[in-house]
C-alpha positions as CSV (number, residue, x, y, z in Angstrom):
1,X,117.7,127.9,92.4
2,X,119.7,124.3,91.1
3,X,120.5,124.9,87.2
4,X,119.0,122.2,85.3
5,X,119.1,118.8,86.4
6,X,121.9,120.0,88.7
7,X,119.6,117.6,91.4
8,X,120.6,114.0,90.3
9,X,119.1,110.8,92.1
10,X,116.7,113.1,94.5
11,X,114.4,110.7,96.6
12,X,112.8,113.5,98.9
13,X,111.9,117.2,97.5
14,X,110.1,120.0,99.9
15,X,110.7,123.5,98.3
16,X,108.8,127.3,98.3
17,X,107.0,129.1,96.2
18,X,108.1,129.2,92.6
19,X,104.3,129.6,91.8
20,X,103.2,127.7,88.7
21,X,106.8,127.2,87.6
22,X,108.3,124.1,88.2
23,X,111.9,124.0,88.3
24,X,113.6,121.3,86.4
25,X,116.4,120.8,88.8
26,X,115.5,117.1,89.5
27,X,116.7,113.5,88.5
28,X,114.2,111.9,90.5
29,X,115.3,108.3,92.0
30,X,112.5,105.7,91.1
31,X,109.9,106.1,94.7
32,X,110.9,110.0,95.0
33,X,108.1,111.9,97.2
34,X,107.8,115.6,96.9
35,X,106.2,118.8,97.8
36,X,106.0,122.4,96.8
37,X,104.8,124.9,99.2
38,X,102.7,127.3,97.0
39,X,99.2,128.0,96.1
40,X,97.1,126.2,93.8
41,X,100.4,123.9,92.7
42,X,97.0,121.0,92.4
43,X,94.9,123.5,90.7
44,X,94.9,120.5,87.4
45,X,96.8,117.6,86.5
46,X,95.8,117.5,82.8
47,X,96.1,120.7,81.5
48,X,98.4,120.6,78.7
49,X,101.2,123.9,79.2
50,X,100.6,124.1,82.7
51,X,103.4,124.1,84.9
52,X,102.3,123.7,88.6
53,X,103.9,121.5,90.4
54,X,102.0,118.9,91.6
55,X,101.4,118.1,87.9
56,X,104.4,118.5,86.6
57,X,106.5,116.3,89.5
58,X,104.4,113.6,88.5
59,X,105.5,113.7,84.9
60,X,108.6,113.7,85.9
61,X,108.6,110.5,88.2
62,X,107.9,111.8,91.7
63,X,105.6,108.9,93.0
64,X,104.0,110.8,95.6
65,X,102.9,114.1,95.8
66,X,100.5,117.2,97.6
67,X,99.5,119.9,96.8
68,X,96.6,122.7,97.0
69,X,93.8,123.2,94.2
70,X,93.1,126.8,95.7
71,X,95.0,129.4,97.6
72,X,95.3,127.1,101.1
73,X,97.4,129.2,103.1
74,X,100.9,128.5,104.6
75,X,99.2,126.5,108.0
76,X,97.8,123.9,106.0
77,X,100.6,122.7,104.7
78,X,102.2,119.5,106.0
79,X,105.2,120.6,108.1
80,X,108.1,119.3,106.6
81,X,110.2,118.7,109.6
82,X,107.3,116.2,110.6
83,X,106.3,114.8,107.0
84,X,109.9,113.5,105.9
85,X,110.7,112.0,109.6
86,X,107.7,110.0,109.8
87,X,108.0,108.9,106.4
88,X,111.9,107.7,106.3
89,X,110.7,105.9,109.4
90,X,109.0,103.1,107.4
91,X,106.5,102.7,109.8
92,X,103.7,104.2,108.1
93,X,101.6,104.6,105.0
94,X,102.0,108.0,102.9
95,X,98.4,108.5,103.7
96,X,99.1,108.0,107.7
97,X,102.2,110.3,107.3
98,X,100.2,113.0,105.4
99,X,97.6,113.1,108.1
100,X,100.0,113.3,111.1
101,X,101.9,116.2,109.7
102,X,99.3,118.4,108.8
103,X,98.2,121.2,111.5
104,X,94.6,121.1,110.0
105,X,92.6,119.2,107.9
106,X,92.4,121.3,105.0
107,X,89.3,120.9,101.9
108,X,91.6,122.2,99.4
109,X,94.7,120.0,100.1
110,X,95.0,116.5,98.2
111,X,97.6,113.8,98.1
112,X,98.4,112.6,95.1
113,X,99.7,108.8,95.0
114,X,99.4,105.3,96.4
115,X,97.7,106.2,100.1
116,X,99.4,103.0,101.4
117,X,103.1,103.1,100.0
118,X,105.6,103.0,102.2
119,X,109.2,103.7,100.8
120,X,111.1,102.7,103.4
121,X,109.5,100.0,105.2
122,X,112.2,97.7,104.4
123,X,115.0,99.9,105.0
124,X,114.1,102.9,107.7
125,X,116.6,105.5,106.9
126,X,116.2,107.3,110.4
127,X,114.8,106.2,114.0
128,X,112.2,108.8,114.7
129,X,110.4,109.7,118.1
130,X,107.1,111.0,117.4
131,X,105.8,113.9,119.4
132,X,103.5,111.8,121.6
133,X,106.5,109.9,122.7
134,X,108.6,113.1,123.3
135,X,105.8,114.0,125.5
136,X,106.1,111.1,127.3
137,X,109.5,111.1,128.1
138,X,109.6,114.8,129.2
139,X,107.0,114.4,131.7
């Protein structure tokens, strides 16, 4: 684990399973989009003490966030090697990105933020081939 605000100016977050104990490791840059991969990190945005992490990156100025309400299981999760791609891309929406990286549409998932932001629309970070187009040039 990063000691305390060790993290400074983080834009893009994807970690593991510190269940219900968010880690404040983080300065997060204004636009930052994050994930945890753990169970139930949505199980409530307004309980007072609670500590999941969907909740808690929020209040600490993550503008975008997932997350599960129940126990989802690893395979619903948005792969990360797809998720962050597609989104430093700037081509599409959050919502557009969520749905292309997940394996499975999952009831106890939820996205939390703006489902048409677009952090780098006006300045693509990376030049991404999506997997249809890999399969196009393989064959």
């Amino acid at each position: 684990m990063f000691p305390e605000k060790s993290c400074p100016d983080a834009a893009l977050y994807v970690g593991w399973y510190s269940l219900a104990r968010y880690v404040d490791s983080f300065e997060w840059k204004k636009g930052a989009v994050g994930f945890h991969i753990a169970s139930s990190e949505a199980s409530t945005l307004e309980q007072q003490d609670s500590q999941v992490w969907c909740k808690r990156l929020i209040e600490e100025g993550v503008a975008a966030t997932l997350g599960p309400v129940e126990e989802p299981y690893l395979s619903s999760f948005p792969l990360p090697d797809v998720f962050f791609p597609l989104l430093m891309e700037g081509k599409l929406t959050l919502l557009e990105v969520y749905f292309k990286s997940i394996p499975h549409i999952s009831w106890r998932m939820i996205l939390i933020g703006d489902p048409l932001y677009t952090p780098f629309k006006n300045n693509p970070e990376i030049e991404f081939a999506s997997p249809e187009q890999k399969d196009e040039d393989d064959t």
